[in-house]
C-alpha positions as a Markdown table, in Angstrom:
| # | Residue | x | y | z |
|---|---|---|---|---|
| 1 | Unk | 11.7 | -34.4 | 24.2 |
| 2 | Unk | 14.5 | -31.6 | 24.5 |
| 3 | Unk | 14.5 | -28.5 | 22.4 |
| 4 | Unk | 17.9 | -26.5 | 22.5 |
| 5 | Unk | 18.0 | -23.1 | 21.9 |
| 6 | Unk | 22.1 | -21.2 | 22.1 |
| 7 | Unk | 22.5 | -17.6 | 22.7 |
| 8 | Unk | 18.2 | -16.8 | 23.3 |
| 9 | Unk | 19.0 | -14.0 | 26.0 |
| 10 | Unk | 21.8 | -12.2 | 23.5 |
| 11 | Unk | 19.1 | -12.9 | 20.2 |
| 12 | Unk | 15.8 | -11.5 | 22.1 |
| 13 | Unk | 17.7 | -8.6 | 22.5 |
| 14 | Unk | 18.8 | -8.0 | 18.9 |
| 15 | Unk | 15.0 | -8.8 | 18.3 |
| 16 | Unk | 14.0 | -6.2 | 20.2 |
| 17 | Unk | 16.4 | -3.3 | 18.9 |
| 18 | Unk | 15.1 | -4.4 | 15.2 |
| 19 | Unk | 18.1 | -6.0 | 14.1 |
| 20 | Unk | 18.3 | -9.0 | 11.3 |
| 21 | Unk | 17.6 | -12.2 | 12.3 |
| 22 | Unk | 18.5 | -16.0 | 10.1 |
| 23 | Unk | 15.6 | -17.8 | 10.1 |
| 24 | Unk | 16.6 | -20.5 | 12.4 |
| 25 | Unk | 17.0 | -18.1 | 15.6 |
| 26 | Unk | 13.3 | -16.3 | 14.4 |
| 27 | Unk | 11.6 | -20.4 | 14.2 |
| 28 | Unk | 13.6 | -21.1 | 17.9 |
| 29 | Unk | 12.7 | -17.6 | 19.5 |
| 30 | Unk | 9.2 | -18.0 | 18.2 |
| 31 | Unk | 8.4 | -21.9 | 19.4 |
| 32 | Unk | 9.8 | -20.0 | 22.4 |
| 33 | Unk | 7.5 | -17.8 | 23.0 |
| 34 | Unk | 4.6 | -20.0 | 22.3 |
| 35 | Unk | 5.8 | -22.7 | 24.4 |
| 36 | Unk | 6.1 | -19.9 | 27.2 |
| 37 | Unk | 2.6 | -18.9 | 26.3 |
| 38 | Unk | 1.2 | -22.3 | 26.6 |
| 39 | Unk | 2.7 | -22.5 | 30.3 |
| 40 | Unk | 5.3 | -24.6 | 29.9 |
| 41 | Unk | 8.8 | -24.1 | 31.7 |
| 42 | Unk | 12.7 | -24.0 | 30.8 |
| 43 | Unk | 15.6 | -25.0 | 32.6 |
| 44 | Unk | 19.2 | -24.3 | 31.4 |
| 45 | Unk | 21.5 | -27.6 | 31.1 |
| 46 | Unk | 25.3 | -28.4 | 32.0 |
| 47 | Unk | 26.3 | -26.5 | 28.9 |
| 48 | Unk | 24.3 | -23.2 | 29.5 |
| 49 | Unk | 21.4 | -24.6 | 26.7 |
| 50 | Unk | 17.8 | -23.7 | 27.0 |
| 51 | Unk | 15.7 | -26.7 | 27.4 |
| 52 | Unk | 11.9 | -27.4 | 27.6 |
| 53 | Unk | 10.4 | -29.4 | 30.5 |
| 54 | Unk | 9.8 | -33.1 | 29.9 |
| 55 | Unk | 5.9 | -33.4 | 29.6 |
| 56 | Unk | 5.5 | -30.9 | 26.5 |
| 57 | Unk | 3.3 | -33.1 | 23.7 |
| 58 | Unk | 3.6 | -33.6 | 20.7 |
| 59 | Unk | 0.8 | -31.3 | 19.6 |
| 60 | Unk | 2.2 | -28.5 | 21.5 |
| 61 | Unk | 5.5 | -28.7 | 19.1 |
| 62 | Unk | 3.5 | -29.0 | 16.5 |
| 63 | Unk | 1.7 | -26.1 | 16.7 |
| 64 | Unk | 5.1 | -24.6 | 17.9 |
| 65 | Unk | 6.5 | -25.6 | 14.7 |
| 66 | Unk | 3.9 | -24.4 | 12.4 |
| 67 | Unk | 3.6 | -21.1 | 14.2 |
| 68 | Unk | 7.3 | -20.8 | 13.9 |
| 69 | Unk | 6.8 | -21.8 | 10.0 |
| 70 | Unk | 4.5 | -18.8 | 9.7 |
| 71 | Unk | 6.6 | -16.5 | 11.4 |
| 72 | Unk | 10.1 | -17.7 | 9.5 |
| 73 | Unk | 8.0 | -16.7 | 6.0 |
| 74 | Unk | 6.8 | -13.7 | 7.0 |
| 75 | Unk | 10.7 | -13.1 | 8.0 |
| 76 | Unk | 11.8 | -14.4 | 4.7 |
| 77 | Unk | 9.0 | -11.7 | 3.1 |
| 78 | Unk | 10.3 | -8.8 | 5.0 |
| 79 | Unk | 14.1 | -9.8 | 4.1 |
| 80 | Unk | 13.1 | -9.7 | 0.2 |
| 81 | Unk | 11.5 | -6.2 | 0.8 |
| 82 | Unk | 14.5 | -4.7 | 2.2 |
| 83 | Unk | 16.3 | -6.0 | -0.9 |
| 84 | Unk | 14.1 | -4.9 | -3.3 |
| 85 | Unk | 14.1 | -1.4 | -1.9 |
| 86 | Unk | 18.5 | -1.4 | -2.6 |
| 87 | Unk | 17.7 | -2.7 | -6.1 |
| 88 | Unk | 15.3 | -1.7 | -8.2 |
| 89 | Unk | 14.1 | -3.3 | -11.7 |
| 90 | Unk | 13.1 | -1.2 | -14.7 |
| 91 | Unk | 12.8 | -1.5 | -17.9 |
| 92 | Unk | 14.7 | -1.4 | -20.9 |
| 93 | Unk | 17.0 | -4.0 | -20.0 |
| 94 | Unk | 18.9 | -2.0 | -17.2 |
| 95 | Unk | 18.8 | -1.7 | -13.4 |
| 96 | Unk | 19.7 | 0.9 | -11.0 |
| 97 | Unk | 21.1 | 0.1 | -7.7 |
| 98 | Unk | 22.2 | 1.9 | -4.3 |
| 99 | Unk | 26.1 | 2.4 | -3.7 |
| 100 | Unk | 27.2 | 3.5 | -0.7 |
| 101 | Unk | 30.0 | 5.6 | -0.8 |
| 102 | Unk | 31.2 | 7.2 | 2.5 |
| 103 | Unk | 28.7 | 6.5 | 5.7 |
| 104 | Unk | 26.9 | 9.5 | 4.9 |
| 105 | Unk | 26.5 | 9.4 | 1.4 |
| 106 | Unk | 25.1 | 6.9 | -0.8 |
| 107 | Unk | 24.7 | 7.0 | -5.2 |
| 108 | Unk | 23.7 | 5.3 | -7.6 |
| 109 | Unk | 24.4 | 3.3 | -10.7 |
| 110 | Unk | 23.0 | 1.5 | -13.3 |
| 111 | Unk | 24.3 | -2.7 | -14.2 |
| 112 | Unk | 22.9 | -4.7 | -17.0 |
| 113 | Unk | 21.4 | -8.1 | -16.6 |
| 114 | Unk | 24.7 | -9.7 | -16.5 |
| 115 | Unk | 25.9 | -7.4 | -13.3 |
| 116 | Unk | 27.8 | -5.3 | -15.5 |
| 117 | Unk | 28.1 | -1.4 | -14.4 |
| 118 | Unk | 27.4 | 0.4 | -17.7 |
| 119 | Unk | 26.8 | 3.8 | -15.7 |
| 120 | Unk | 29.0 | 4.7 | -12.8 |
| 121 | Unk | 27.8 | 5.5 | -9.2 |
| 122 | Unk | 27.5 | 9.3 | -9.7 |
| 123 | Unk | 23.5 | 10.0 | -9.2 |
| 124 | Unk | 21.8 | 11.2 | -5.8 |
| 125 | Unk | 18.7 | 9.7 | -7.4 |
| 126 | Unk | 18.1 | 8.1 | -10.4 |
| 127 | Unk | 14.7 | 6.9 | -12.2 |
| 128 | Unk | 13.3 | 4.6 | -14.8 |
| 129 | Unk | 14.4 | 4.5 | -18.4 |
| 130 | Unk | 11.6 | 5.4 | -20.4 |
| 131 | Unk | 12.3 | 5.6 | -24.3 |
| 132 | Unk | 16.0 | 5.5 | -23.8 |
| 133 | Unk | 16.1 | 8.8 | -20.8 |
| 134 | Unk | 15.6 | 8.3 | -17.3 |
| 135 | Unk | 15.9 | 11.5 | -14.5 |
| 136 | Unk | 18.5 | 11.8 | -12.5 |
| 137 | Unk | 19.2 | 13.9 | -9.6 |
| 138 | Unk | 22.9 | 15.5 | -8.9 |
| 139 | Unk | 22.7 | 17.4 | -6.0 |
| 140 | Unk | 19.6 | 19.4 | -6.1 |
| 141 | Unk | 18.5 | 19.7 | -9.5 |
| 142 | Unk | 17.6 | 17.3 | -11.9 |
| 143 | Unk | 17.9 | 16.3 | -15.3 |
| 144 | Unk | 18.3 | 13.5 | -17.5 |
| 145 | Unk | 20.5 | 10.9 | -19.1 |
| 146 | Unk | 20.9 | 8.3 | -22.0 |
| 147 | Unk | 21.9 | 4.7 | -22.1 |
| 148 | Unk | 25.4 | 5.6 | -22.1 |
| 149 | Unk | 25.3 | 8.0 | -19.1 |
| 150 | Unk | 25.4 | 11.8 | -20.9 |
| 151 | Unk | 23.4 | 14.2 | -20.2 |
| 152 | Unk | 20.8 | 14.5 | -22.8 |
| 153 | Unk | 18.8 | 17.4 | -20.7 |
| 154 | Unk | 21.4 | 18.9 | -17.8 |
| 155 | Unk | 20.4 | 19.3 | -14.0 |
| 156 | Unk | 18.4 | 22.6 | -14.1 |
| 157 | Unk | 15.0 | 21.4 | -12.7 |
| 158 | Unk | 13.7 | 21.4 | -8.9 |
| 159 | Unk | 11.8 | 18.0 | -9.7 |
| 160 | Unk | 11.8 | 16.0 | -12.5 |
| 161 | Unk | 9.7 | 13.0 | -13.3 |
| 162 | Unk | 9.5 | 10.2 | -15.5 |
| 163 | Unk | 8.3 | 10.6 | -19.6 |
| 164 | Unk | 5.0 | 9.6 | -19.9 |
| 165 | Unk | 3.5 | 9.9 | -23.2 |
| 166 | Unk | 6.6 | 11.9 | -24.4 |
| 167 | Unk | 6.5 | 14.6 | -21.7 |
| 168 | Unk | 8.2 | 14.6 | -18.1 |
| 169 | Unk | 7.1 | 16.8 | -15.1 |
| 170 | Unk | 9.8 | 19.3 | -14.4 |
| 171 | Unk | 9.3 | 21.8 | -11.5 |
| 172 | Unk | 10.6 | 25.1 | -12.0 |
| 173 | Unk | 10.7 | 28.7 | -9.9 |
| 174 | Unk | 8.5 | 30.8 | -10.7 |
| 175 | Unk | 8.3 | 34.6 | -9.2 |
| 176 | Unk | 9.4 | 33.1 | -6.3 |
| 177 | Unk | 7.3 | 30.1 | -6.4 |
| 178 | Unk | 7.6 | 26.3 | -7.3 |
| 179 | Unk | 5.7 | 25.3 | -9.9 |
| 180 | Unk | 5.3 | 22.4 | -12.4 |
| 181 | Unk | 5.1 | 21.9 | -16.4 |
| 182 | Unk | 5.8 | 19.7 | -18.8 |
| 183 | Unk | 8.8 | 19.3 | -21.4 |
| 184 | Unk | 9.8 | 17.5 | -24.1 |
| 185 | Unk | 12.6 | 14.7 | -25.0 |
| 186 | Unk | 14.3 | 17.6 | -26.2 |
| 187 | Unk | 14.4 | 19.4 | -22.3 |
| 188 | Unk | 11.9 | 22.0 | -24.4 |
| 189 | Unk | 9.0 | 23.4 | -22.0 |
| 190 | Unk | 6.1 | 22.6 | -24.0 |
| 191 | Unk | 3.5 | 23.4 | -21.1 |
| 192 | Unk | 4.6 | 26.2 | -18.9 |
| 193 | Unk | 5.0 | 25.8 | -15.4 |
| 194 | Unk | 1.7 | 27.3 | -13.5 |
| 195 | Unk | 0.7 | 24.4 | -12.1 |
| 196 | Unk | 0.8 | 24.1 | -8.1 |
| 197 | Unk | 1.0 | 20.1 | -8.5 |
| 198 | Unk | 1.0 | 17.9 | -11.7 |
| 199 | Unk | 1.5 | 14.0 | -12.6 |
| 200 | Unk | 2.1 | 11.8 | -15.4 |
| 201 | Unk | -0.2 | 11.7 | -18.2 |
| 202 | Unk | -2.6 | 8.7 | -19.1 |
| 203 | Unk | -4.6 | 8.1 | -22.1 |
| 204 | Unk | -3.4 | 11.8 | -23.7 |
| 205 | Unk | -4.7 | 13.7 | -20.1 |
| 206 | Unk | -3.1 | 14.5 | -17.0 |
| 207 | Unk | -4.1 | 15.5 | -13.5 |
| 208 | Unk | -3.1 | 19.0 | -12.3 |
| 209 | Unk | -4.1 | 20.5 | -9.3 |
| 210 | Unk | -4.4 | 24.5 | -9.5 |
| 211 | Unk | -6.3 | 26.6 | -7.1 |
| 212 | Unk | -6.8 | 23.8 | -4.7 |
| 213 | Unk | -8.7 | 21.8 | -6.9 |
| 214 | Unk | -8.3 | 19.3 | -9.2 |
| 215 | Unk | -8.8 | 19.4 | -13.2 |
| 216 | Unk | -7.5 | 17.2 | -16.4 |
| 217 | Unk | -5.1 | 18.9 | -19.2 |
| 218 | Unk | -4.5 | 18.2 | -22.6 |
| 219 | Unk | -0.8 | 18.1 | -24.4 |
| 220 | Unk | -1.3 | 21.4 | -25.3 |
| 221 | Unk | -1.8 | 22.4 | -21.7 |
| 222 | Unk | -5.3 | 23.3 | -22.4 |
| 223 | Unk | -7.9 | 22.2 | -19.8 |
| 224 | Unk | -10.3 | 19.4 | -20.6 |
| 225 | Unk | -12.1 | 19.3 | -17.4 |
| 226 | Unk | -11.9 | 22.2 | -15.5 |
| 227 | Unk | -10.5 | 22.0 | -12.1 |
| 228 | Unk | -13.3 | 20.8 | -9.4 |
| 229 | Unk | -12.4 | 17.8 | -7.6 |
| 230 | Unk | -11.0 | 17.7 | -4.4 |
| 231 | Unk | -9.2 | 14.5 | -4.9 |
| 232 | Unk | -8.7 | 12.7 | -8.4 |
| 233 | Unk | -6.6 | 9.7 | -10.2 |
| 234 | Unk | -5.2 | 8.9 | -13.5 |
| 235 | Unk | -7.5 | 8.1 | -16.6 |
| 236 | Unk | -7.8 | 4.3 | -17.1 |
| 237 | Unk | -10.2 | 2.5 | -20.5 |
| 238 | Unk | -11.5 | 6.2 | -20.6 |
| 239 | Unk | -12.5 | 6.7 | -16.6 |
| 240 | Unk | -10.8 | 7.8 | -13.6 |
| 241 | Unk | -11.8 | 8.1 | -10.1 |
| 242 | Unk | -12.5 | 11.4 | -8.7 |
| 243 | Unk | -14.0 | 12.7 | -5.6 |
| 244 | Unk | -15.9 | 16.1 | -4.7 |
| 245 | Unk | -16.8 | 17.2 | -1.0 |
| 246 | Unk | -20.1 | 18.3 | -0.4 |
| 247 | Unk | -20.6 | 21.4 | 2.3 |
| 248 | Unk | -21.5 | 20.4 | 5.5 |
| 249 | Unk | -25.1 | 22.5 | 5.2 |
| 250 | Unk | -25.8 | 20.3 | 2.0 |
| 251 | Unk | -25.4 | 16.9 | 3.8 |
| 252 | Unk | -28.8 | 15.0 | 4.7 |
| 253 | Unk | -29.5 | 15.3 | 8.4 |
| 254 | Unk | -28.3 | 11.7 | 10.4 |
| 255 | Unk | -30.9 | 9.4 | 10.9 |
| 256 | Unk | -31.9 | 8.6 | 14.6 |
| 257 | Unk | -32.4 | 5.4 | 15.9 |
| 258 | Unk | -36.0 | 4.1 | 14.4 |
| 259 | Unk | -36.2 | 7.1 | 11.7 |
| 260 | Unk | -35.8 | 7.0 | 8.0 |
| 261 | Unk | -33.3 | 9.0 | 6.1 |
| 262 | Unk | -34.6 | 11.7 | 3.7 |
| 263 | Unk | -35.1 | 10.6 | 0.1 |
């Protein structure tokens, strides 16, 4: 049985500088390889095709085949990420996707469900729609749009992130320094920056981190639960997971080989 395999040296090659491959040349490189693994030989015909030594069974292709299988789906897989990260899905009916406009610069847009631009490639980043605004980035400060494309709240911010609740995270300088706060639908600061990092909120809290530590805010900036974690997550059916390091001189002794730890 002969296997034929057209341009292997030139497609190895490609493989190994990380370029795209269809899925037939990854299934023919990859029974390849195994074949080659399995000790079994290749000879190049009249016609400069690669061609597998007479003698190879049938359960050697097979396993060829369904290693090849394997490897063609996780290509497949890999393919669909690539896509996904040029166009991404959100909600209110609209979708955002990557436009490249010179080879160094690339913007975005926003289509409806029929492929229809309703928005114009304009944006150096763009976000989610989230009660009819999503943040966009125009050079280095962000701000945010409607469904029509106007600035509701103009570029002014260092960072902004997606509403939550009815606030956004905005970052804004501060005697000299970064720091983040909340505002409104109405680009009003309703929680004044102070905060050296901050995220959305969840269930009416959200994490902040201030001092180095950790702590849980409420909408009127007030703090719930003092900063004291050295690692914490968003609030979920009333919990979230935190974490707290304990001192090196409070940790329990290790326990030798044939000893008990201390209770």
């Amino acid at each position: 049985m002969r296997f034929s395999l057209l341009s292997h040296q030139k497609s190895i090659k490609e493989m190994k500088r990380g370029v795209k491959l269809s899925t037939c040349c990854v299934i023919a490189l990859t029974v390849m390889f195994f074949l080659t693994a399995c000790g079994k030989g290749f000879y190049k015909d009249s016609a400069g095709r690669l061609v597998i030594e007479p003698g190879v069974s049938n359960s050697d292709l097979e396993r060829a085949q369904k290693l090849a299988q394997n490897v063609a789906e996780q290509n497949r897989r890999d393919q669909l990420k690539r896509q996904n990260k040029k166009m991404k899905r959100i909600q209110e009916n609209l979708i955002m996707m990557k436009e490249r406009r010179s080879r160094a610069r690339s913007q975005w847009r926003y289509i409806d469900k029929s492929g229809k631009i309703v928005i114009k490639p304009q944006f150096d980043e763009a976000g989610t729609f989230v009660a009819g605004l999503a943040m966009v980035r125009i050079g280095k400060k962000y701000g945010y749009i409607n469904k029509a494309g106007k600035f509701v709240i103009k570029p002014q911010f260092y960072y902004g992130g997606t509403f939550s609740e009815g606030l956004a995270i905005v970052k804004i300088m501060k005697a000299g320094y970064k720091k983040y706060g909340y505002i409104d639908k109405a680009g009003k600061i309703v929680i004044k920056p102070q905060f050296d990092s901050a995220d959305t909120f969840s269930e009416g809290l959200a994490k902040v981190k201030i001092g180095g530590r950790y702590g849980y805010i409420d909408k009127a900036g007030k703090f719930v639960i003092k900063p004291q974690f050295n690692s914490a997550g968003h609030f979920s059916e009333g919990l979230a997971q935190t974490m707290v390091l304990r001192k090196k001189a409070n940790r329990p002794p290790l326990a030798s080989k044939g000893s008990k730890l201390p209770r």
